[in-house]
N, C-alpha and C positions, 0 to 999 in steps of 0.2 A: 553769259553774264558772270562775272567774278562779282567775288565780296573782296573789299580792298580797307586794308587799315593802315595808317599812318606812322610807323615804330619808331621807338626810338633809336641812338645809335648802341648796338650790343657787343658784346666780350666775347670773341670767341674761345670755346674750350674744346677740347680731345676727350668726346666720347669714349675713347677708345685707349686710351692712357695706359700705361705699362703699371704705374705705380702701385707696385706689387696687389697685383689684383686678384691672385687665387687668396693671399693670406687674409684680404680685407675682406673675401664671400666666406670663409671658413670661420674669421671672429663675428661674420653679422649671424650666421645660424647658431652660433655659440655662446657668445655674451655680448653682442651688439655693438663691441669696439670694431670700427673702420677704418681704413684710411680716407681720406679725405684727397682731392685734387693737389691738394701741397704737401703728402705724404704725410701730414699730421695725422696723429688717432686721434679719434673724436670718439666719443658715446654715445650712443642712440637711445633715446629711454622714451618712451611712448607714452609713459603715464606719466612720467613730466611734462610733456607736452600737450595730454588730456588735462593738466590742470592750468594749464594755460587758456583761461574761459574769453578773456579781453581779447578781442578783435583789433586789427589796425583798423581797419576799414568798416565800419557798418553805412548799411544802408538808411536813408531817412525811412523815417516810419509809413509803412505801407497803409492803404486807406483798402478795406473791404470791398470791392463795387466792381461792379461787372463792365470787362472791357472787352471788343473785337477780338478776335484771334487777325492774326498776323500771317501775309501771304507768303513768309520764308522764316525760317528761324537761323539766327546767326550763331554758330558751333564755335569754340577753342579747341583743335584736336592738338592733342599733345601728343609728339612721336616721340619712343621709347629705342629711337635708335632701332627701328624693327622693319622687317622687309613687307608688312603685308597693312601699312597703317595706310598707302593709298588706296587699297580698296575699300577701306573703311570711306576714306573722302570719295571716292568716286560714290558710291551708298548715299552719304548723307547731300553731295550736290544736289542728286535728284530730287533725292526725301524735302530734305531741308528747302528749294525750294532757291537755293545759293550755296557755291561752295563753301565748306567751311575754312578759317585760316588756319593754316598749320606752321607750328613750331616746334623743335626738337626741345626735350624735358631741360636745358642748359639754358638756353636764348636768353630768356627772362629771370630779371632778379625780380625775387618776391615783388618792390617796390613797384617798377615796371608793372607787372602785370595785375597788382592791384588801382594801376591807375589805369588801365583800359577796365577794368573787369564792374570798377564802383566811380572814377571818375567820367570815365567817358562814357561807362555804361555801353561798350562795344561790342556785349557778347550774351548771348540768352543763355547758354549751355555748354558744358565743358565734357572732351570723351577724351580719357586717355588710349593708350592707343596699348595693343600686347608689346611686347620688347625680350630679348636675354636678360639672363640672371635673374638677381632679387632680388624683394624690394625694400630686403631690409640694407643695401647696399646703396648709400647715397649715388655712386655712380654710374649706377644704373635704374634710377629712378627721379633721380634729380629732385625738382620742383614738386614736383606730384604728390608726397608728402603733403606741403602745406596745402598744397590745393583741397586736399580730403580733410584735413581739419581744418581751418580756416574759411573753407566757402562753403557756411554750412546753412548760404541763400540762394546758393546758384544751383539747377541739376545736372550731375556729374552721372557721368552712365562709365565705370572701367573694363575695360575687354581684357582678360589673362593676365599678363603682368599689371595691368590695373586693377582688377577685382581682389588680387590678390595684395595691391598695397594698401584697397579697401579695408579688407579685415587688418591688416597690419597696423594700421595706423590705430586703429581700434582694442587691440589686445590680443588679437588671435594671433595663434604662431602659425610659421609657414614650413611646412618640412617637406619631406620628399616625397612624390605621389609610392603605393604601392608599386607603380610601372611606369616609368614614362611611357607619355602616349603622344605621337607626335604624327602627323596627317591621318589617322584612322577616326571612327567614326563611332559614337555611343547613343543610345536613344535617351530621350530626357523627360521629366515628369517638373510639374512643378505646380506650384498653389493656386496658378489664376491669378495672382498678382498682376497688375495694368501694364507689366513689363511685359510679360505673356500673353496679351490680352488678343481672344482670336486663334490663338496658338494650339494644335492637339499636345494630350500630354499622356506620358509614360507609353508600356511596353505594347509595339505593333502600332500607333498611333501614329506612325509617319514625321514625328517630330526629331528627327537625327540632329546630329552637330557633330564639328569638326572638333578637333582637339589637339591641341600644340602645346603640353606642357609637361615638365617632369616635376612640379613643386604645385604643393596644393595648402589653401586653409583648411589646417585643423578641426575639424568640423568640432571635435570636443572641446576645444579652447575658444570658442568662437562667444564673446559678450553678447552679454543681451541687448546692448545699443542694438548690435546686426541681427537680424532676422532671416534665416535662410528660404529662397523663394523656389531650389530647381538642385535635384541631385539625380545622377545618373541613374536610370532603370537597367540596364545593361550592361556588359561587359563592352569591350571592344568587338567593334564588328567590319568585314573589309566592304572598302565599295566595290558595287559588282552593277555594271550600270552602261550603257551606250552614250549616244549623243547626247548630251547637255542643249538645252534651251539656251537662244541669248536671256531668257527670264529664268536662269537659274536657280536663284533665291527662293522663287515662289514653288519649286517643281520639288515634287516626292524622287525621291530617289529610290528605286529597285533595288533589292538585295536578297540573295538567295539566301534562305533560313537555314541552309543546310550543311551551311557552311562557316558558321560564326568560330573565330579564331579567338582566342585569351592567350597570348604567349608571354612569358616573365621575361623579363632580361637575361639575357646568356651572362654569364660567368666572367667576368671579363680580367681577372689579375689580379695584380698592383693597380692602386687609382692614380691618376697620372695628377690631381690634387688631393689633398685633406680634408676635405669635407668630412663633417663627421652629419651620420644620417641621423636625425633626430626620431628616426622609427617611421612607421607604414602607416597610412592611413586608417581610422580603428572600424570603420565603418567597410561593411563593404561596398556600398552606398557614396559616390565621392561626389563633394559638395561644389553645383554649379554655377549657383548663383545666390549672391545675398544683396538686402536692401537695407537702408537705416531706418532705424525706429521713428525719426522724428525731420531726418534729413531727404532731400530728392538727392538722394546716392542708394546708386546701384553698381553692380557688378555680376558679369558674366564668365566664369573659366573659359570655356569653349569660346572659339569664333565666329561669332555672325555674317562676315562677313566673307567667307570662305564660298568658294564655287560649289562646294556640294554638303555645304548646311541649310538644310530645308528650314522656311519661314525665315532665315535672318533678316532679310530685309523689312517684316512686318517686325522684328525686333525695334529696328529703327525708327519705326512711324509712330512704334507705341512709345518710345523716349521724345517723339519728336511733339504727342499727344501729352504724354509728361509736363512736357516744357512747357507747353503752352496753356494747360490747365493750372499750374501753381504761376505763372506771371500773370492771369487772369484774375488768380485769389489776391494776391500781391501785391502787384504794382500799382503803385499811387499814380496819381493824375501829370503830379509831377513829372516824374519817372519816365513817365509815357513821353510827355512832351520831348522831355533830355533825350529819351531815346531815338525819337524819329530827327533831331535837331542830329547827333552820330552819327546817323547815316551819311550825312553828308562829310564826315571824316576820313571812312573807309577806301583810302586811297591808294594802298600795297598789294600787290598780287599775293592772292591767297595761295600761290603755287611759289611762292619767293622763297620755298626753301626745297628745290628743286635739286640744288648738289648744296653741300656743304660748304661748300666756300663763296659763294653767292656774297658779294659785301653787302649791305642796308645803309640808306644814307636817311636823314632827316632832318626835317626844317622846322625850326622853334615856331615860324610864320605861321598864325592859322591859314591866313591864304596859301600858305605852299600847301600847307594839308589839305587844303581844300582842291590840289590838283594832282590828277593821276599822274604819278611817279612811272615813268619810263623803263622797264624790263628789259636789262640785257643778259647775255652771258657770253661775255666775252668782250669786244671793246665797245666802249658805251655810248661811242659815237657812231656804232655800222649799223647800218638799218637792215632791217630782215628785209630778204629778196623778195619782192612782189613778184608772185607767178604769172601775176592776171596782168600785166602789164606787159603788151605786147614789143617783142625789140625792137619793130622798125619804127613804133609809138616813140620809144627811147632813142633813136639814132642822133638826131641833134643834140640832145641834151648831151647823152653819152661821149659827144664828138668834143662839147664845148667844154664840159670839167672831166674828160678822162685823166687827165692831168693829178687833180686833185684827188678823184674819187678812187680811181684806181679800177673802176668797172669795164669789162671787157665784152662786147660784143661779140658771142658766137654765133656762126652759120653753119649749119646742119646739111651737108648732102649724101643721099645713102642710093642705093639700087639694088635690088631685087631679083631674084632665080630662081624660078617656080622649081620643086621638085628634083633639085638640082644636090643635093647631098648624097642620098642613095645613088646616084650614080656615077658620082668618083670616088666613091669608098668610106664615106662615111665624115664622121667631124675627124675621129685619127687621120685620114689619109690628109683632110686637107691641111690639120696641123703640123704635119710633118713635112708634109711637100711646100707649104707655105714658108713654113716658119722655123722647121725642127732641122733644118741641114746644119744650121749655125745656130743654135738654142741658147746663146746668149743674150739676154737681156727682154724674154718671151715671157707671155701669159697665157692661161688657156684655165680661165671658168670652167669647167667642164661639167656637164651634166651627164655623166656614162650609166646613169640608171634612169630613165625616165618610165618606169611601170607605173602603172595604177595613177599615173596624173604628179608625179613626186618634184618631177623638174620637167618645164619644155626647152630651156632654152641654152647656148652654149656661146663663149663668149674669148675671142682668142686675137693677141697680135704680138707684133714686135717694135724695134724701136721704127718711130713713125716719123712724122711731120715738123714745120716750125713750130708748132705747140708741143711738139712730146721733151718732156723732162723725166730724171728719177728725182727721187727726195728719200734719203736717209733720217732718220732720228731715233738720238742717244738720250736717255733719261743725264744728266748730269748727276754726280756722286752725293751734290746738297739737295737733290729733289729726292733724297730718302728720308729728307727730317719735313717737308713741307706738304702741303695741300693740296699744291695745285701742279705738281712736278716741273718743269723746267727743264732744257734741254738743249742738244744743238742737235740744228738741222742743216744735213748739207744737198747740196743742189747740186744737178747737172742737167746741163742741157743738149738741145738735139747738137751743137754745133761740138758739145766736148768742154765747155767752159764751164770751171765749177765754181763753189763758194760755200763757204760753211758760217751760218750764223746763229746768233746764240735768241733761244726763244723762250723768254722770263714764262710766259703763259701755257708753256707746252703747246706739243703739237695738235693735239682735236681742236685748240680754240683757234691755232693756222690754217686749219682744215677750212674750220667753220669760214672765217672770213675771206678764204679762198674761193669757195662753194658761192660764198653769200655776194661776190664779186662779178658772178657773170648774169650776163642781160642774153635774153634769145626768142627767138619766135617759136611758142610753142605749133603753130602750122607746119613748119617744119618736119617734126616729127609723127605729126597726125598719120596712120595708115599703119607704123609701125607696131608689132604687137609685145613689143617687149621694152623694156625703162634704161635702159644700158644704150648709150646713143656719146659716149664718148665721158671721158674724166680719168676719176684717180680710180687704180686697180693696184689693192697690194694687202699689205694685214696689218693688223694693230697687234702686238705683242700683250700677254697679259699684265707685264709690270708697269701697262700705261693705265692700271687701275690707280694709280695717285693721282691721275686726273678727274678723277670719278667718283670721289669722294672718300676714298681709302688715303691714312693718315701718310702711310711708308712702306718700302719693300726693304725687305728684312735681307733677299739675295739681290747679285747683278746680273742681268744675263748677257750670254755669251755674244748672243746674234743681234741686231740692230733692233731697237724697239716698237720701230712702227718702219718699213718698206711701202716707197709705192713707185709706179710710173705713173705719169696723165698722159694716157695711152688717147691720141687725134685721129686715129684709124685701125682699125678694128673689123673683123669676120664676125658675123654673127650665127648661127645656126638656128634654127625654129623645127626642136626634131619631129613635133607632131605632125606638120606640114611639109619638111624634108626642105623646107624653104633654108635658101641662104642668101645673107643680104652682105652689103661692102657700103661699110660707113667713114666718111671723114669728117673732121667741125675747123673749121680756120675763124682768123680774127674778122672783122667786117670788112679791114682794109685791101684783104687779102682773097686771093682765088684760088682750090688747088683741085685739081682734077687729076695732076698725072699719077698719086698712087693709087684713084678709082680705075683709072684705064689700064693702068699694068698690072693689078692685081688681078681685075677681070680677063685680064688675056691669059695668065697662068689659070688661074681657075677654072675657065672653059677648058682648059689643055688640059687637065688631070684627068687622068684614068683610073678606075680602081685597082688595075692589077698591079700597077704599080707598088701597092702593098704587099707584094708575095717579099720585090726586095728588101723594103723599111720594115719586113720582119726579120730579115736575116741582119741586117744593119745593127737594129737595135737589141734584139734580145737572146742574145748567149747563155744556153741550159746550162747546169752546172757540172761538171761532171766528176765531181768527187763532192763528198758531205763536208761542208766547211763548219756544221755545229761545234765543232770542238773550239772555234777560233769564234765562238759569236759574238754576243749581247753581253754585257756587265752590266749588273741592275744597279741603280744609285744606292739599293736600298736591299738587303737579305729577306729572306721569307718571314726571319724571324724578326727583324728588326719592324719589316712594314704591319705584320700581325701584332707587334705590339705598340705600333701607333694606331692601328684603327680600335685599340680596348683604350687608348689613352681620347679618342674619339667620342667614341661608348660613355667615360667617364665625363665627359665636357655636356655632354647630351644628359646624361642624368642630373648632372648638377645645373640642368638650366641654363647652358651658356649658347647654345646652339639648340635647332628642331635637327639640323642634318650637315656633316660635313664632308665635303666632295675631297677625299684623301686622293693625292696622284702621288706617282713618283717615276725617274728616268730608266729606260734602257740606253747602253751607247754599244757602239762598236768604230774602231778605227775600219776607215773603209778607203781604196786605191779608187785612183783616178778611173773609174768608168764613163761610160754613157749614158747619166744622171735620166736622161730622159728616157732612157730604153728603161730604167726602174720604174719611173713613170707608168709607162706603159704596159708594165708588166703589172703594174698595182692596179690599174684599174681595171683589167680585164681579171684579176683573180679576185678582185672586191669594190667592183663597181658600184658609183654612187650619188646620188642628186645631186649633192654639194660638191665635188670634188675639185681638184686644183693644180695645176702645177706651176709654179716660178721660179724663174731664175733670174737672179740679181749677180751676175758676172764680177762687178769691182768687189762685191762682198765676199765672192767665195760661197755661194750660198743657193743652194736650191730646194724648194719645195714639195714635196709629194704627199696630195693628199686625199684622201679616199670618206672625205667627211659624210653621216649621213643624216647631220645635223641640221639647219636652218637657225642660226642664232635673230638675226632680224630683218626685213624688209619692210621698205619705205615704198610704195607703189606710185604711179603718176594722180592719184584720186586720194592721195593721203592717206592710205589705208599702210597699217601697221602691223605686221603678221610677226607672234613667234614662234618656234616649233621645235620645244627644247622634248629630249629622249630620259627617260629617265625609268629604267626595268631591262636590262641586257641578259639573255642566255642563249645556247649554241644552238647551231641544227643539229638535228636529229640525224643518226646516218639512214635511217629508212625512213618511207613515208610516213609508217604509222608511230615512229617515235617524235618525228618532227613534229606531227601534229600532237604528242601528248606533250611536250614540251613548250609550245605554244599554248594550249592550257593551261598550263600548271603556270606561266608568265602572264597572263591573262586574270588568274585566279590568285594569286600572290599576292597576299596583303601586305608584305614589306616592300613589293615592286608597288605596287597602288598607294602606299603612304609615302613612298621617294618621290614620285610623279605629282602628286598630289600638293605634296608643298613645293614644289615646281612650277607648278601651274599657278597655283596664289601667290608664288616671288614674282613672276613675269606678267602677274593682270595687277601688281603692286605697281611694276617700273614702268608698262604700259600708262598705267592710272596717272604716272606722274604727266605726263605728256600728249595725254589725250583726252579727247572731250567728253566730259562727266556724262556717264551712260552708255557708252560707246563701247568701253572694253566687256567682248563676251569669248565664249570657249564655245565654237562649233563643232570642235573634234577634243574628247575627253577619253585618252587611256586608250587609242587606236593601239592594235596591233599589225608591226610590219617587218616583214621580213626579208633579208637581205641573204650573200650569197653565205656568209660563214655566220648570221645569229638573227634571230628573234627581237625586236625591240619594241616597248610602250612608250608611243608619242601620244603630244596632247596639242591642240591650236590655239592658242590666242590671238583674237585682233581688237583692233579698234583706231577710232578715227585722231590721226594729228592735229592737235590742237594748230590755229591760225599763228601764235606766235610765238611757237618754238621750229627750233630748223630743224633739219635731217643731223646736223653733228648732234645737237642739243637732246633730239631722240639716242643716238646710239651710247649718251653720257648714262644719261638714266636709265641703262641697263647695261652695261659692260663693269666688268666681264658678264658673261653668260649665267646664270643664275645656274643653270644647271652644270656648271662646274666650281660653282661655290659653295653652295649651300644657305642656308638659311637659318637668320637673320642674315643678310648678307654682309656685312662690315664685322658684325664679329664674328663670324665664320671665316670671312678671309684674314682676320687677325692672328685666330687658333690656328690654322692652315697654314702661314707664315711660320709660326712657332714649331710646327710639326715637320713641314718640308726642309728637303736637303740643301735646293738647290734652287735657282727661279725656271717658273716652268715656261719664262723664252716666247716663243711663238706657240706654241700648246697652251691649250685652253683660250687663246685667244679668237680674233677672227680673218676669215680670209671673203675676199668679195671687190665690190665696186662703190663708187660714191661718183655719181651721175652730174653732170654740170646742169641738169637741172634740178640738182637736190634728191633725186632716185635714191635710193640703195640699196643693196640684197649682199649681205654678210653670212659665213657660217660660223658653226664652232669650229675650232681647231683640233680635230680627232683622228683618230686610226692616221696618222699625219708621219711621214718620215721626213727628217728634218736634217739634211745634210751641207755640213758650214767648216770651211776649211780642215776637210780629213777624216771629217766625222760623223756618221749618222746617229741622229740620236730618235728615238721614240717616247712619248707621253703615254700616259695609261692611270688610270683610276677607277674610284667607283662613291656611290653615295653611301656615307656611312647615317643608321639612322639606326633606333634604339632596339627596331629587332633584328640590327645585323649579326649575322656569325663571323666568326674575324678569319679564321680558315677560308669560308665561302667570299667573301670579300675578294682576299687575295686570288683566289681561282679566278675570280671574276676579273680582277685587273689584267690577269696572265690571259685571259681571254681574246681582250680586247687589242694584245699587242700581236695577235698570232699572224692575222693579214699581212701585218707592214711588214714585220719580223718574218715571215718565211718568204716575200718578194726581197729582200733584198740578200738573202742566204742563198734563194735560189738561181740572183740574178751573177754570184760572183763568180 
């Protein structure tokens, strides 16, 4: 069930606006002149606006009398432009009983939203949501302002950046916390206020909270309007904890007492802005929560909604018990009546602000309001692919407007070999015997680590059938200033015929109507144990984030932006079963058998020893040290240490909880045996995700040793993501390896990188699946690979019916775990700070299934070689107890795998 409202048509703005935006956060904590969206200064005076007593809007006079409660309470969630306000929605769907509508702080002019809020009477409660910066910064707070003075009949509950524009708007100043504190965890105490209510409180109580903030109310400066209801009993403390519950909210979380960390901010330079610190908190005691004296407004510092803050979820039940005990005192008979007559209004998907550039259309007609408005994304006449509609159901129709519709009829035929990989050599042997004598225009999914359950399945071919094509695409030079990027894509197909055309919408929303275009019989495919049964295979480059809701790319990259083939025949591997299968898919008109018969006749003929020669073929030792001629880093030791303090500083000032700093290795490199590097990379750093491609007209080949999972789409709609976030090395003995797996384990700066990881990707999950669904069955695992130690965490949850597989990988790309968090202004800072575009790094590599399937990774440990050149990606998560020395170790880390295979492979 959605809640749906009817909007009107709105203005779009840039969140995200350049307009000189360190100097406007430096005048708002200083004397409260800002810039404004049109670069005007403007003055922000609080108590001019406290004496601003006249209301636009009052409500009729409320009548005393006791009414029902109500079997849903309808929410305003205002996003603050922040990464973590869908888990707040996914929370209150349940709670609430209906989702709530979400709008970002800009959407609405005052006027607007005082006519849903007192004419339509369309909304019981209003939550703002955390966001970056501050709120004494119109543009990063927007609207949110009036809402706190002005709706002082509605109850507002604000989380972080809202509790703190609570007290702002109020009188209290906002200055720097003693520490920022950003994914760690404090125990809390509070009065028994009905916000708490049910709730333990203070030291050993079990009542923890999450905490995301470098800027706190002054607890001294705090008016007597607000009343403080919950300040911290503790210092910061690490989480130290196993499996998480899908009921995570309700569960205590374990932590060793033995181990409580307090660490101050390292020392970090020059500030890379002006902020001038208005001083430390005076308390050592830091204030978590306040309520108004007279008004239903509340605020929370801390996150409730966070995967491992215990009770937040009975937070929301006690706001939702709020609500509904003061419109019980309240609301007149009237009221009542208006209200239940809106419901019948509610006609806009509550999820309509799904990406940013999403248009809104509306109709003055109460009857159009009165009809559910149609959701697309992308062109607003393709209808999402019915899965439950069997093809041969569709044949006719299919036959009779293929013409018009454009729908295409695949048929699936695959075949089967029990046991059959261990005994010609493995998945290497048969990609090389298959496909690697002419390695042009190949793919090879590779799962070369499949331990402890990590990957089963491998996934390899070459140019194929009448269905196989490649598809190039280039962002254009005007999709740096726009939305929704824009681009040319060029086409080739199996015959050699190409065409290059111009794609206003960019390529995921070509993808999308690509994907959304084929009709098949899921019978077919019954028996198969894996989602890869034919489609597009290639990556998405990361400066296809201006598709995704990022405003602009600041670089251009070298390599094509998004690669793929629609690969019609294809090897598959099943390494836990040694099974291999031989897949082809044709049009309905069509029959193809002959590449099932001839591949199966080489395949029975492979032998494993065959491999003794494909290792002398491909891999030539070195036999001199070629280090002296290696790597040139984009970036000097001293130069990248003094971006990750210019990091540091963006983190204390509120602009970011964490930013994913990368930067390049290159080296000029001679014409070799690209795939013999290949091969030599995954046997010296074997890995679930890994990859290799070669796109031939490009110049351009892949090598990649990922051991990431960015996302999958499964045949049951299920949603996995599996982002890493805590890297350190092996140990050269056993017993250091194992102390070094501890100590990452036990690492509160690794457990607070991971931590806001995990609540960015149950954020963009939340966007796209269905309320209650997103949980974390694997929290903070550790695993270990052949050169380092790493903390992963799982996400899943269930695909909403009406969004697609492009629509899912919108709402989380790039990889949260190589951006950081708040995601959009994180990738903003990161633009500012990097050299160069980081290309196909940080991006993803994987498949997108012609039944809507997908399994993408991240683009990591990745050598990237493109007419003459290798190049390597490499970073780390900066977050406010980094060390900037240890940082950089940790980047040079991570480049040592790719970096000593292709040194050693010249």
């Amino acid at each position: 069930m959605f809640l749906r409202i009817s909007l009107p048509s709105l203005k779009s703005a840039n969140p995200l606006s350049q307009n000189n935006k360190n100097t406007s956060r430096v005048s708002c904590f200083i004397n409260k002149d800002v810039c404004n969206r049109d670069g005007r200064n403007v003055r922000v005076s609080c108590q001019l606006m406290h004496d601003h007593l006249e209301e636009s809007y009052e409500r009729n006079k409320r009548l005393q009398m006791s009414l029902p409660k109500q079997d849903f309470v309808r929410t305003l969630l205002i996003d603050n432009y922040d990464s973590y306000t869908y888990n707040i929605y996914q929370e209150l769907s349940i709670i609430n009983g209906v989702p709530p509508v979400v709008i970002q702080n800009d959407d609405w002019t005052w006027e607007e939203l005082c006519y849903y809020l007192y004419k339509e009477n369309a909304f019981d409660n209003i939550v703002i949501s955390p966001g970056p910066g501050s709120p004494a910064c119109p543009e990063d707070i927007g609207i949110c302002l009036q809402i706190l003075l002005k709706c002082r009949d509605i109850p507002v509950l604000g989380v972080c950046l809202g509790h703190q524009a609570l007290g702002y708007v109020h009188g209290a100043q906002i200055v720097h916390a003693s520490e920022p504190v950003h994914g760690r965890l404090s125990e809390v105490e509070h009065n028994g206020c009905q916000l708490f209510h049910g709730i333990p409180s203070g030291r050993n109580s079990g009542f923890k909270v999450v905490r995301y903030h470098s800027l706190v109310i002054d607890s001294e400066s705090l008016p007597e309007v607000l009343i403080p209801i919950a300040w911290t009993s503790t210092g910061t403390l690490p989480f130290i904890g196993s499996k998480v519950s899908d009921k995570y909210n309700s569960r205590e979380i374990q932590i060793d007492q033995s181990i409580f960390v307090d660490p101050v901010l390292p020392e970090v330079g020059d500030r890379s802005s002006n902020i001038i610190d208005y001083g430390k908190t005076r308390n050592a005691k830091v204030l978590m929560g306040v309520k108004h004296s007279t008004r239903p407004h509340y605020g929370v510092q801390f996150h409730p909604e966070s995967v491992a803050t215990c009770h937040g979820s009975q937070i929301f039940k006690n706001f939702r018990e709020i609500t509904d005990d003061y419109w019980l005192r309240f609301r007149s008979s009237y009221k009542k009546e208006k209200r239940a007559n809106s419901d019948a209004h509610m006609q806009v998907s509550s999820a309509s602000r799904l990406y940013r550039d999403f248009n809104r259309s509306i109709s003055s007609d109460n009857n159009a309001a009165d009809r559910p408005r149609k959701e697309n994304h992308g062109d607003k006449d393709l209808a999402h692919n019915n899965t439950d509609i069997k093809c041969m159901d569709m044949f006719n129709m299919v036959n009779a407007h293929h013409a018009s519709t454009g729908f295409k009829c695949l048929k699936l035929k695959w075949r089967k070999f029990s046991h059959l990989a261990g005994q010609v050599g493995g998945a290497k042997s048969i990609f090389c015997q298959l496909f690697g004598h002419e390695a042009e225009n190949t793919f090879w999914l590779d799962s070369s680590s499949t331990e402890m359950g990590r990957a089963r399945f491998s996934f390899m071919g070459g140019k194929g059938g009448s269905l196989w094509k490649q598809l190039k695409f280039r962002l254009s030079d005007q999709s740096d200033g726009c939305s929704n990027g824009g681009g040319y894509l060029s086409l080739e197909d199996s015959e050699g015929s190409a065409k290059t055309i111009f794609l206003e919408g960019g390529f995921l929303d070509y993808l999308n109507k690509e994907l959304q275009s084929y009709r098949y019989d899921k019978d077919e495919y019954e028996g198969l144990p894996f989602d890869f049964h034919g489609g597009y295979v290639g990556y998405i480059g990361y400066d296809l984030k201006v598709e995704c809701g990022v405003t602009s790319n600041r670089h251009k990259s070298k390599t094509p932006d998004a690669c793929f083939f629609f690969a019609d025949n294809l090897v598959a591997i099943d390494h836990k079963n040694d099974d291999v299968y031989l897949l082809a898919i044709h049009e309905e008109s069509s029959s193809m058998t002959q590449w099932l018969d001839g591949t199966e006749e080489k395949l029975l003929s492979l032998t494993g020893s065959v491999m003794i020669d494909l290792e002398r073929q491909y891999f030539r030792p070195s036999t001199f040290s070629s280090r002296n001629a290696g790597f040139t880093a984009e970036k000097s030791r001293e130069h990248y240490i003094r971006d990750v303090k210019k990091c540091l500083n963006y983190i204390r000032d509120g602009e970011s909880y964490e930013l994913c700093l990368t930067t390049q290795i290159r080296k000029p490199i001679e014409a070799l045996n690209y795939l013999g590097i290949y091969l030599h990379l995954r046997e010296r750093n074997p890995a679930p995700y890994a990859a290799w491609l070669n796109f031939s007209k490009e110049d351009l080949c892949i090598c990649c040793s990922s051991p990431e999972r960015f996302l999958q789409l499964d045949r049951n709609d299920m949603l996995e993501a599996k982002p890493i976030k805590g890297t350190v090395a092996r140990g050269a003995t056993e017993e250091e390896d194992e102390q070094l797996k501890l100590k990452l384990q036990l690492s509160e700066k690794d457990q607070a990188e991971n931590l806001m990881i995990v609540d960015l990707l149950r954020n963009d999950l939340g966007r796209v699946c269905d309320p209650g669904s997103v949980h974390v069955p694997h929290l903070m695992d550790i695993q270990s690979y052949a050169t380092v130690h790493t903390m992963v965490s799982t996400i899943r949850g269930k695909k909403r019916s009406d969004v697609s597989a492009v629509d899912c990988v919108k709402a989380a790309f790039p990889g949260g775990s190589m951006t950081g968090a708040p995601k959009l202004r994180s990738m903003e800072l990161l633009d500012s700070l990097e050299s160069c575009s980081r290309g196909i790094y940080s991006g993803c590599i994987g498949f997108f299934s012609y039944n809507q399937t997908f399994d993408l990774n991240i683009v990591i440990r990745t050598v990237v070689i493109h007419e003459g050149e290798a190049s390597i990606g490499a970073g780390g998560a900066i977050v406010a107890l980094s060390n900037p020395e240890d940082e950089y170790e940790e980047m040079i880390l991570k480049t040592k795998a790719p970096v000593n295979t292709v040194i050693d492979f010249e």
